[in-house]
N, C-alpha and C positions, 0 to 999 in steps of 0.2 A: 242200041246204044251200048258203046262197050264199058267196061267198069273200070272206075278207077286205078291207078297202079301205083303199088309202093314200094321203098327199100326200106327198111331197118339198117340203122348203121350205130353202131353203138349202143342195141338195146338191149341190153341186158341177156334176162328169158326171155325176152318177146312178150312181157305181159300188152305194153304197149301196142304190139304189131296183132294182137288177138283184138287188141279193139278196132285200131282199121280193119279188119279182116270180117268181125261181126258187122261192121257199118257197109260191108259189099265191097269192101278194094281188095285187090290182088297183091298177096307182095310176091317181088322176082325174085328177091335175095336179102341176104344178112349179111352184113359186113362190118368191119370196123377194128380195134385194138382191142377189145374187150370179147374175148371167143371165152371165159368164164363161165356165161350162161347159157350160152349156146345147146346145151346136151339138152337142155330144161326144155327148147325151143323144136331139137331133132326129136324129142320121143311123143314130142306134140305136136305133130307133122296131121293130125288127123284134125285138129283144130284148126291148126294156122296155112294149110293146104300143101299140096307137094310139087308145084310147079317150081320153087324156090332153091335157090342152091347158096350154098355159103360160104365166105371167104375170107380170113383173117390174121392180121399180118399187123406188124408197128410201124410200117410204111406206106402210110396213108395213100402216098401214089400208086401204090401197088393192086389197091382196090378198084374191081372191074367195074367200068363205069356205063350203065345201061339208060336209056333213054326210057323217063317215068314222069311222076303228073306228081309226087311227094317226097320227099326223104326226111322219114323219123329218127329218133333216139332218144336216147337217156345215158346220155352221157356222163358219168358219175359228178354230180354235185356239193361237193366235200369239201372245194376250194372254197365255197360261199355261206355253207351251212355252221349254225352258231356251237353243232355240235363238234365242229373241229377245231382243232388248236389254236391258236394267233399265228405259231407258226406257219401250219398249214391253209391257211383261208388267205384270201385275196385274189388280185387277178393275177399274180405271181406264182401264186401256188402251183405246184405239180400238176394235180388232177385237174388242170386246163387243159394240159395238152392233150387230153382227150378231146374236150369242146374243141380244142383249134383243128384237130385231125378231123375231126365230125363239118365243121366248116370248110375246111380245103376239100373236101370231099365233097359238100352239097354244091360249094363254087364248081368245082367240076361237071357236074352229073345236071345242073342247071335245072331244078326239076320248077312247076310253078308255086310252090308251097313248100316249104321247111319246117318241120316242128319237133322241138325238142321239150324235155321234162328238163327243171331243176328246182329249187328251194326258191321261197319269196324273196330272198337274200340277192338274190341275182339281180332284181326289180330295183332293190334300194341302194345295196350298199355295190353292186354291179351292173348297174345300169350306162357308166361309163364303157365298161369294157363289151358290156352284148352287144352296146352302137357299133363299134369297133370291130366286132365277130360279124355282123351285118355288113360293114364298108369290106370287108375282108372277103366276104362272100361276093359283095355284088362286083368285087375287083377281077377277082375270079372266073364268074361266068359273065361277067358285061352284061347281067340286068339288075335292075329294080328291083328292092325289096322292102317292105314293109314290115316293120318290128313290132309284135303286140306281143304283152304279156299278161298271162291269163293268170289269175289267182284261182285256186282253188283249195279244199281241203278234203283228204280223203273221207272222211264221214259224209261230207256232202255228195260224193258220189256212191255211198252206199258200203263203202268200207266199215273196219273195225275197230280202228283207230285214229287216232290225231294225228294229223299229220298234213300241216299246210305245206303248200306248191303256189 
């Protein structure tokens, strides 16, 4: 049986992609608007494996689209979190169009599974707009997809801080 396979697309340093990678999935590549953390992610190459290649550009279309079983991210959540301004929050905000680029892109790449990190904020006071991110996906690649949002809090996975998702 072969082993799962992933992209990172918007993940930061890949802490993300080191978890599917301990859980036995493959990733092929990194991609997205956010190449920031990227160098965090190349000198961790011994971790995260070196099958991967990386590609990053503010042209969502521009990103190579490979045939995979996920497409992760963490697409900065700043538009929804109560730590940012009034100006800056909502689904108007700026730091959307990372989520939207990160969506045009999983519509593309059509993989069976999507999964992104954001703040509980998204759950409540954005939960009109992730429908939305979801209709915009499955418009994209002509399937199905199913929205669940998982709460968590980093303590509860063995972190240092507070820090709910």
């Amino acid at each position: 049986m072969s082993s799962h396979t992933f992209i990172d697309c918007n993940g930061l340093a890949g802490f993300m992609s080191l978890g599917f990678v301990q859980a036995g999935m493959e990733m092929q590549s990194r991609t997205g608007t956010l190449n920031f953390g990227n160098p965090v992610a190349e000198v961790n190459r011994h971790h995260l494996g070196n099958s991967w290649n990386s590609f990053f550009s503010d042209d969502s279309s521009e990103w190579p689209v490979k045939k995979t079983d996920v497409v992760v991210g963490c697409p900065p959540c700043s538009g929804w979190s109560v730590w940012s301004g009034p100006a800056n929050r909502g689904p108007d905000s700026a730091a959307h169009e990372h989520t939207r680029a990160f969506m045009r892109y999983a519509g593309r790449v059509a993989p069976k599974v999507i999964v992104f990190e954001c703040v509980q904020q998204a759950y409540t006071q954005g939960r009109d707009t992730m429908n939305k991110y979801r209709l915009m996906v499955e418009e994209i690649s002509g399937k199905k997809y199913d929205l669940y949002h998982v709460k968590q809090n980093n303590l509860q996975l063995g972190g240092f801080s507070y820090r709910p998702r």
